[in-house]
C-alpha positions in Angstrom: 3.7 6.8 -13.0 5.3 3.1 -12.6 2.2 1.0 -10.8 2.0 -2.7 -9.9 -0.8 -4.6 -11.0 -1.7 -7.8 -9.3 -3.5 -10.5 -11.5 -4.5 -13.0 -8.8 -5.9 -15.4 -11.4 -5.6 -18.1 -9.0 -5.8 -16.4 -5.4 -3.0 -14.3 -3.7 -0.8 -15.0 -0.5 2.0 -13.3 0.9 4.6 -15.8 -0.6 3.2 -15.7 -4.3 3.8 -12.1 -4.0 7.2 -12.5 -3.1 8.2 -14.8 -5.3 6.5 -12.2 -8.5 8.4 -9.3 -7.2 12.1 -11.7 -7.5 11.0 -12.0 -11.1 10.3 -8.6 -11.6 13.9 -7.5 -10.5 14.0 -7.6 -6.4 17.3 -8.5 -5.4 17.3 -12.3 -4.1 20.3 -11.1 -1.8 18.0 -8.4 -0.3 15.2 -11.0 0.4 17.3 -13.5 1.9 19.0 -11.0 4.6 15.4 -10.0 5.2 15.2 -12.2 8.8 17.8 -10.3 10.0 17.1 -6.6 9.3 13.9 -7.5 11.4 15.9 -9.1 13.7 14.5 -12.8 13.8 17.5 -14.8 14.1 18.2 -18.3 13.0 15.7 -17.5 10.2 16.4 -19.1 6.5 15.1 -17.5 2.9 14.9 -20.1 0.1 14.5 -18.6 -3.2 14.3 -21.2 -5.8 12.3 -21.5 -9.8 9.7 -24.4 -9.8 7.5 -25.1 -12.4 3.5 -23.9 -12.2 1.2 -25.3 -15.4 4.5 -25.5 -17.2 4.8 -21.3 -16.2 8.9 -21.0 -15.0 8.0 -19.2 -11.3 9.9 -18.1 -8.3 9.4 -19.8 -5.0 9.9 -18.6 -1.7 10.1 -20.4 1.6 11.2 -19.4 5.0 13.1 -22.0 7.4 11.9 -21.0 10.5 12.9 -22.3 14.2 10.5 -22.8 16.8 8.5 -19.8 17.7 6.0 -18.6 19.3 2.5 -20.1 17.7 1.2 -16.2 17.0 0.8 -13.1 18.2 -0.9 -10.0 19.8 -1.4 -7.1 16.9 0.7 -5.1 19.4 3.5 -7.5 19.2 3.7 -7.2 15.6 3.4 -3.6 15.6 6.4 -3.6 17.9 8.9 -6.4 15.8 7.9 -4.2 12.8 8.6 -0.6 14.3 12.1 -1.6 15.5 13.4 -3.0 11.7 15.4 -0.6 9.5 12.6 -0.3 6.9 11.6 3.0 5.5 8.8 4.5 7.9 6.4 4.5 5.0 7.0 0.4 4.6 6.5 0.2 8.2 3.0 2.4 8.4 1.5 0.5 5.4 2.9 -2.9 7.4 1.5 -1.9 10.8 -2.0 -1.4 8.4 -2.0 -4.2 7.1 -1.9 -6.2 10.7 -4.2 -3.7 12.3 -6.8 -4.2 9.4 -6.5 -8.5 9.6 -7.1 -8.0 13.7 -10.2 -5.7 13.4 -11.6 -8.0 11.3 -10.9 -11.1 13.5 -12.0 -9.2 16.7 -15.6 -8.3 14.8 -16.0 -12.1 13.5 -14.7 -13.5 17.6 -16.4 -11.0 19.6 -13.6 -9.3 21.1 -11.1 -6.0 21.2 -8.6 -6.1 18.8 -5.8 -5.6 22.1 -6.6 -9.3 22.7 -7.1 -10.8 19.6 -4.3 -13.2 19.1 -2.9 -13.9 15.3 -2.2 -17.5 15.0 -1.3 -17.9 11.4 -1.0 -14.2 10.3 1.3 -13.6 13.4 4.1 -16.2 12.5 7.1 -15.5 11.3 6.6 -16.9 7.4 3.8 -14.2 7.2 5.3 -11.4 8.6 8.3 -11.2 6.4 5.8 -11.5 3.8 3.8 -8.7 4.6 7.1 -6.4 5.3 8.6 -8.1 2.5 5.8 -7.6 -0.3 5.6 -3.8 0.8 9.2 -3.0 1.0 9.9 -4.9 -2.3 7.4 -2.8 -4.1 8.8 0.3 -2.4 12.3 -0.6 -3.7 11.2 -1.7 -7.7 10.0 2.5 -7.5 6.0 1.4 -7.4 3.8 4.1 -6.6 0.6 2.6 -7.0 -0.6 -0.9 -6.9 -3.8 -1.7 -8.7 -5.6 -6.0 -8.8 -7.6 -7.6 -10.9 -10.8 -10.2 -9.9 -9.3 -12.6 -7.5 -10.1 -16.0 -7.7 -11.1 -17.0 -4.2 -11.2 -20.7 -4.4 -14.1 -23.6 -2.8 -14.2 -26.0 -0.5 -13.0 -25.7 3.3 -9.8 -24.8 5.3 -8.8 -26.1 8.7 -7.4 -23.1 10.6 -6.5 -22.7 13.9 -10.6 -22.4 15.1 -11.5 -25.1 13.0 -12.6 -26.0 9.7 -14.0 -23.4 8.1 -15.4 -22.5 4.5 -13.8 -20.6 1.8 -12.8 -17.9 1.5 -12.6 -18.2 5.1 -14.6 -15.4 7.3 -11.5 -12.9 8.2 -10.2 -13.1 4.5 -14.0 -13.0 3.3 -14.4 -9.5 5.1 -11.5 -8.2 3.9 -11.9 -8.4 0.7 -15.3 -6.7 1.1 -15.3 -4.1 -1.7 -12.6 -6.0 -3.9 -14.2 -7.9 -7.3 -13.9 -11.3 -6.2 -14.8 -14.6 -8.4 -15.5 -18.2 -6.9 -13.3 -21.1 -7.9 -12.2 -22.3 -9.9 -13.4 -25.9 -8.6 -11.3 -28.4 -6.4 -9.0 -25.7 -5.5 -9.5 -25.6 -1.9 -8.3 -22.1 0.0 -6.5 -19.6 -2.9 -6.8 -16.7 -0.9 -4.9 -16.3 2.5 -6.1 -13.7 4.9 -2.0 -12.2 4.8 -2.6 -12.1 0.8 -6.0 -10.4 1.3 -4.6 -8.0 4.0 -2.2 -7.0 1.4 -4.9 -6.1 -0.7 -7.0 -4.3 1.3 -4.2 -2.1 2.4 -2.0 -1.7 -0.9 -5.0 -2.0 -4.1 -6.6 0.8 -5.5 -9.1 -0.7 -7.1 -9.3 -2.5 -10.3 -6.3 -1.8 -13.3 -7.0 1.1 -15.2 -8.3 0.7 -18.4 -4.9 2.1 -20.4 -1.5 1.0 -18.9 2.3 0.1 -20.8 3.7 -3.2 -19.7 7.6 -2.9 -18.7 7.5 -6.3 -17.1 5.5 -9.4 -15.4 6.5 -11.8 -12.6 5.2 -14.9 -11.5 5.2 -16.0 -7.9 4.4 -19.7 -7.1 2.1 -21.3 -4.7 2.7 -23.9 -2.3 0.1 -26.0 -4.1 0.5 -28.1 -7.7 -2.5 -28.4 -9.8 -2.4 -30.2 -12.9 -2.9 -28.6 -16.3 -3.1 -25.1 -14.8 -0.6 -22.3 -13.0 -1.4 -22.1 -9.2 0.7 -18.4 -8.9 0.3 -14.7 -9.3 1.3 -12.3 -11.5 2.5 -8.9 -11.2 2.5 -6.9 -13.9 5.1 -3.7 -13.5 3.8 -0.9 -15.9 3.6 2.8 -16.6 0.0 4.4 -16.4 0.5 6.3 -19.9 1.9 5.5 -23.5 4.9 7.0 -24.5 5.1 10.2 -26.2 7.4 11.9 -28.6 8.8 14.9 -26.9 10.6 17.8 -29.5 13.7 15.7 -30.5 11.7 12.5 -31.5 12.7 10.7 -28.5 10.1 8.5 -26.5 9.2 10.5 -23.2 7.7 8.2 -20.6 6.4 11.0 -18.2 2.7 9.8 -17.3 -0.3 12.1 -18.7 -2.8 14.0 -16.1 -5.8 11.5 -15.0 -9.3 12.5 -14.4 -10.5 10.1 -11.5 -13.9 10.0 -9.2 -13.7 10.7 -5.7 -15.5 10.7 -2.6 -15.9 14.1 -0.8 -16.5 13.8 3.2 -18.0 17.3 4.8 -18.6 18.0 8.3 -18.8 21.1 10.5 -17.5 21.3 14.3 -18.3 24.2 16.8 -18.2 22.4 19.7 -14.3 20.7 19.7 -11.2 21.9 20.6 -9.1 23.0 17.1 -6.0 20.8 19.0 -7.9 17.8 19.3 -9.0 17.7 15.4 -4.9 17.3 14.5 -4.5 13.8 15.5 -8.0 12.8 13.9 -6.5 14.5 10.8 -3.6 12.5 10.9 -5.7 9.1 11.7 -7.7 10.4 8.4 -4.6 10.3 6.5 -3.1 6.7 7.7 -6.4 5.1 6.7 -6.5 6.4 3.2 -8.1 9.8 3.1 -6.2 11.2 -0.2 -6.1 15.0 1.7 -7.7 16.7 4.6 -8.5 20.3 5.3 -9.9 22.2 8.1 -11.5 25.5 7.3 -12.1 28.3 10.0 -16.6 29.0 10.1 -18.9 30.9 11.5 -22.1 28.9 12.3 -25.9 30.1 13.7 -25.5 32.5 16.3 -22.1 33.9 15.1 -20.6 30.7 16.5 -16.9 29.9 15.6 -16.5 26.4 13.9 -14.4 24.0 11.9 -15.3 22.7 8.6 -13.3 19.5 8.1 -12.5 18.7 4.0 -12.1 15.2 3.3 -11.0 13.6 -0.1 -11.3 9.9 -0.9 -11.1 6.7 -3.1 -14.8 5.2 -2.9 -13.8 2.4 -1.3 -12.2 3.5 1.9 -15.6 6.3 2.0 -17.4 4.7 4.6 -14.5 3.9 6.9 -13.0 7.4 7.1 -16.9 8.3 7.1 -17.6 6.5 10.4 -14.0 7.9 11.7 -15.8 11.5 11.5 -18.8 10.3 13.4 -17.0 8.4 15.7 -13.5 10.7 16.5 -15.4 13.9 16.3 -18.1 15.4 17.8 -20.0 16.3 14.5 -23.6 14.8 14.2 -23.6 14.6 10.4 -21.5 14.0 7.6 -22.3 15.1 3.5 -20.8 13.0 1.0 -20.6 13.8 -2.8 -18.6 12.3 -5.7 -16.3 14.6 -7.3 -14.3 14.6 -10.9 -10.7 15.4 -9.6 -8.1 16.3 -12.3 -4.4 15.9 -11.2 -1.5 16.8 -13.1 1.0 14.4 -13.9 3.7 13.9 -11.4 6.6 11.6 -10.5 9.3 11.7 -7.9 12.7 12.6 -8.8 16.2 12.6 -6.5 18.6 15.0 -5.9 21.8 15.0 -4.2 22.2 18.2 -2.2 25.6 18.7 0.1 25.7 15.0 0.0 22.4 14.3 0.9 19.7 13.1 -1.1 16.7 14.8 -1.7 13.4 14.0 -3.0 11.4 16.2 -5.1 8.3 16.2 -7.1 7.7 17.1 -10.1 4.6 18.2 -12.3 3.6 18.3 -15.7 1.6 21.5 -16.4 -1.0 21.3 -19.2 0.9 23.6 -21.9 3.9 21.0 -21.2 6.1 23.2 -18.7 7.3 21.5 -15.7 7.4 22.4 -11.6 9.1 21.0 -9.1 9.4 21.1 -5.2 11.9 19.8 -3.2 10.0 17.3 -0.3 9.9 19.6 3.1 10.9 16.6 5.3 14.2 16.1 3.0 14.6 19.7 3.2 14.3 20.0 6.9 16.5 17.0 7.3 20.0 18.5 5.1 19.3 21.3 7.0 19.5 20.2 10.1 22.7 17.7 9.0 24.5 20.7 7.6 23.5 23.3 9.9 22.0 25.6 6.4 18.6 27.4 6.7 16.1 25.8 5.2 15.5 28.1 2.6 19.3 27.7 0.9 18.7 23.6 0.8 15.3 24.3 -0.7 17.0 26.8 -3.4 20.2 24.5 -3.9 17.2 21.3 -4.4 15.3 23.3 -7.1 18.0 24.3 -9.1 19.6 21.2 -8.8 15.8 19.5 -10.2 15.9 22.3 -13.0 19.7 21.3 -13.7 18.5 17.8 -14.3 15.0 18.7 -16.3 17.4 21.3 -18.7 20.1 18.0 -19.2 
């Protein structure tokens, strides 16, 4: 599995992330017609190297004319819905924004509908949070992983005054993360765009066995002497190589064993159709997969038993969702060993049409794959084919491919 792992070893914002994905292979013609496939005109990209504690890194600055000074959650939502970015970019996008304005609406006092984004809603950081994600999206990252991030000392003037660091929306957001203060004299490291990234994109800490393919390093707007203010992204595969029959290196990630959170709750007194949607909400913020099993409770009453698998660290979130969204009065919560085959994601072409398909690794060494329903469904309905010929043509197309 190709992951990115972020080694803020001296803070992370939006920019410096940026600037590590241009070294790691994102095209600097994409970035710079970024403005315009979200549709803020008269906006400028400037990619350029600068030096960082003698480290060769990329810089990226937007020229930016005047604009409005912030803006409503809503309004973001809205400029990032209408851009031509992949609906997956835009979801984790819209996530990040929703998770900086809950936070700034719990620390101010009021509904996140009115809380008004000064910094995080100017231009500069919202092509860096569509920018980051979509970047990562297009170097083939499927999983993004950080290390401790240095938060640095001192205080920040923001738009509410002067503040301490890590400043109180950043601090809460990074609730969870493995932080470390520092180092001294730095002033603000961490901005609350780079620790909305984060929260949204990490999945914890790096895992303890990864291959290296590449590193970038993305500059900060600051200089220090005698040390690198950037970050680094490290762009690796999750297993070593192994030799497959022929003695060539086969780079096909091994099965992980990882701990999760189970989240169990019965319902006998909600409508089935109104547990969809809080599925759905489930899934958007993080639940891994979610299952709704037909009971029968005391007294031979009907009832749904809702399944819900987790990383630790969204647990209590999607735990108060339950609480909140349904009308359960209880929710059990385990930790479970979960084994998962290995996968990746491979691409077919199909009557001219691309489709995506994954594919496992069984444990004798065998191989499945199954074309993506919603690439399925959409050759179908382009061609005018039942859906079962484009899944037949997509699979052995994929076995085709595997047999090359």
């Amino acid at each position: 599995m190709r992951v990115a792992i972020l080694d803020p070893f001296s803070g992370i914002a939006g920019d410096m992330a940026l600037g590590a994905l241009v070294q790691l292979g994102l095209e600097r013609e994409w970035l710079t017609s970024l403005p315009n496939a979200l549709g803020l005109d008269g906006v400028r990209v400037d990619v350029r190297d600068v030096r960082r504690g003698e480290i060769v890194c990329a810089k990226v600055d937007f020229e930016i004319p005047p604009q409005p000074h912030g803006r409503h959650v809503h309004q973001i939502r809205k400029l990032v819905d209408a851009t031509s970015a992949p609906q997956t970019v835009k979801d984790l996008a819209n996530r990040v924004f929703v998770a900086i304005g809950t936070v700034e609406g719990e620390i101010h006092g009021v509904p996140i509908e009115k809380v008004h984004l000064h910094e995080v809603g100017a231009v500069d950081a919202i092509l860096d949070v569509v920018g980051t994600i979509w970047g990562l999206e297009r170097l083939g990252v499927e999983r993004v992983y950080c290390g401790p991030i240095s938060l640095g000392d001192g205080t920040v003037r923001a738009a509410h005054g002067v503040l301490p660091v890590p400043a109180p929306a950043t601090l809460k957001l990074l609730e969870g993360l493995a932080v470390t203060p520092g180092p001294e004299g730095s002033g603000e490291l961490v901005t609350p765009t780079g620790a909305g990234l984060v929260r949204v994109l990490s999945d914890g800490l790096p895992p303890g066995e990864y291959v290296p393919r590449a590193s970038g390093y993305g500059a900060g707007t600051k200089d220090f002497p005698g040390r690198a203010n950037a970050l680094r992204i490290i762009l690796a595969d999750t297993a070593e190589p192994r030799l497959s029959g022929n003695g060539t290196a086969d780079h096909a990630p091994r099965e992980s064993r990882e701990s999760l959170v189970e989240l169990v709750c019965d319902v006998d007194d909600m409508s089935p159709e109104y547990l969809a949607p809080i599925v759905e909400r489930a899934r958007d913020a993080g639940a891994l997969d979610v299952v709704l099993l037909s009971e029968t409770t005391k007294h031979g009453r009907p009832a749904v038993r809702v399944e819900l698998l987790c990383r630790p660290k969204v647990a209590s979130k999607l735990e108060e969702l339950l609480l909140v969204e349904t009308t359960t009065i209880g929710v059990r919560r385990r930790e479970v060993l979960r084994r998962a085959l290995a996968r990746d994601v491979i691409r077919v072409t199909v009557l001219g049409h691309e489709v995506s398909a994954k594919r496992v690794t069984l444990p004798d060494g065998r191989r499945r794959t199954k074309p993506e329903f919603a690439d399925v469904q959409h050759v179908a309905l382009a061609t005018g084919r039942p859906l079962q010929d484009i899944f037949r043509l997509a699979a052995a197309e994929a076995e085709r491919l595997a047999d090359a």
